[in-house]
C-alpha positions in Angstrom: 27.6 -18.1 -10.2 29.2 -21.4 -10.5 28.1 -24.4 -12.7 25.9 -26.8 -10.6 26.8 -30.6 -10.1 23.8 -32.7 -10.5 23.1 -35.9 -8.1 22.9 -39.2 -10.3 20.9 -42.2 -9.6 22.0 -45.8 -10.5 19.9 -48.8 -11.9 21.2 -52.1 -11.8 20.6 -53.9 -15.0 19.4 -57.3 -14.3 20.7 -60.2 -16.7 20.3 -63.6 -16.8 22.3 -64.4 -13.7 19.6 -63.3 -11.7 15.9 -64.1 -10.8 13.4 -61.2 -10.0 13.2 -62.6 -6.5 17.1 -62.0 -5.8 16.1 -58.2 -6.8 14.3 -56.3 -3.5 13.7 -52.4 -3.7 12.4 -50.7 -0.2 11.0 -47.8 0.0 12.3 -44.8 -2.2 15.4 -46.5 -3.7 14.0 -46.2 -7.1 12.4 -42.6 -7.2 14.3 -40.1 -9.1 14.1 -36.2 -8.5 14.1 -34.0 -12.1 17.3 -32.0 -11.2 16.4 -28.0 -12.6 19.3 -26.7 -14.5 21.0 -23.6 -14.0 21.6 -20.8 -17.3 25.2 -21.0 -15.4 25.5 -24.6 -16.1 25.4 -27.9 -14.8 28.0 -30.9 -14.7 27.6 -34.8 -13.4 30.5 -37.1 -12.5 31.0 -39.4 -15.5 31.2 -43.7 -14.9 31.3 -44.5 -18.6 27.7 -45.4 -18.2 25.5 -42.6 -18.2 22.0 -41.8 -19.2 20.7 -38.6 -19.1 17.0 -37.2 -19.7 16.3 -34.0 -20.3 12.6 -32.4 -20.2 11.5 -29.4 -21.3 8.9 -28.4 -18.0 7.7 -25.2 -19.7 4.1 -25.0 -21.7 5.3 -22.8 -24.6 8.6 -22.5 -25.1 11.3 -24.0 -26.9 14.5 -23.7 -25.0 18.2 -25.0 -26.3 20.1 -27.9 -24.6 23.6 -28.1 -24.9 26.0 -31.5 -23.7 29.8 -30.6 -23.9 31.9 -33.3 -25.3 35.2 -34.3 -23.5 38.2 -35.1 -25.6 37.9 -38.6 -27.1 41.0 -40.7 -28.5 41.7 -38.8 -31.3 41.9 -35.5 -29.8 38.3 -34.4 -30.8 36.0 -31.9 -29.1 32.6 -30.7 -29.8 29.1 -30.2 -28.4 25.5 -31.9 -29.4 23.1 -28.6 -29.7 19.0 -29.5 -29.4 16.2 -27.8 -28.9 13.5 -28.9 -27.0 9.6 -28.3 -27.3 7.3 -27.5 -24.6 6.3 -30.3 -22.8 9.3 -32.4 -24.6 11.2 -35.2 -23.4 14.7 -36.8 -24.3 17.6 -38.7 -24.0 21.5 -39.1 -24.8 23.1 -41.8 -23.9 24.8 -44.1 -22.9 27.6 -41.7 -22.5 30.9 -43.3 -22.2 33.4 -42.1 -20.7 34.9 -39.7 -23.9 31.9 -37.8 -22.8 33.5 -36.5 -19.4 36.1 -33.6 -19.2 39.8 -33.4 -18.0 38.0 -33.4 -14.6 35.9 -36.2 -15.3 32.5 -34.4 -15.6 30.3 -34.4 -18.4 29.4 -30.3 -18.8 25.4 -29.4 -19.7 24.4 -25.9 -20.7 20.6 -24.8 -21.4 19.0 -21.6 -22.5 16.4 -21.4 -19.4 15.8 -22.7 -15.8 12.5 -25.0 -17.5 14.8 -27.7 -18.6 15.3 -30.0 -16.4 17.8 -33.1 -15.7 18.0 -37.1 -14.5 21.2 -38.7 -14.7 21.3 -42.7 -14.2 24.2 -44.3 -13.8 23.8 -47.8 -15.5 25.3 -50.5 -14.0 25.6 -54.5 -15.4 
């Protein structure tokens, strides 16, 4: 089986240019689905402004987490290994764009089908 792409979701960071009334969400354009992973992998389209949660859904295990880092500037590779708790949440990011591959995806591994993914695309 294939490595999974993951849907991402965008916020729109407000500054100071804007007033809460210029801002209007309608109906579900700010829910977010937890995207289950695959022990095949999973990938997202980097923008060079990613966030990415991670939770651990199960109630007694610890499972590994793995996000794949593209080649940066100088030619570097490597990988960020954690392991999550049952019941855990957390977070990388922002990503920028050094994150993402050749292909321009960022690559996620994890141990078991408990941990689970949101990607949010940040936006200024």
């Amino acid at each position: 089986m294939a490595a999974e792409a993951i849907a991402a979701s965008s916020i729109y960071a407000l500054s100071s240019r804007f007033s809460l009334a210029d801002v209007t969400q309608t109906g579900d354009e700010v829910d977010m689905a937890w995207h289950v992973s695959t022990t095949d992998g999973n990938y997202f389209t980097s923008t060079g402004k990613d966030l990415l949660l991670v939770r651990n859904n199960d109630g007694g295990e610890t499972y590994e987490v793995t996000v794949n880092i593209g080649t940066d500037e100088f030619g570097r590779t490597g990988s960020i290994v954690y392991d999550l708790g049952d019941n855990e949440f957390a977070y990388f990011g922002p990503l920028g764009s050094e994150w993402a591959d050749g292909d321009g995806y960022v690559q996620l591994d994890s141990e078991d089908t408990a941990i689970e993914y949101i990607v949010i695309n940040l936006y200024r």
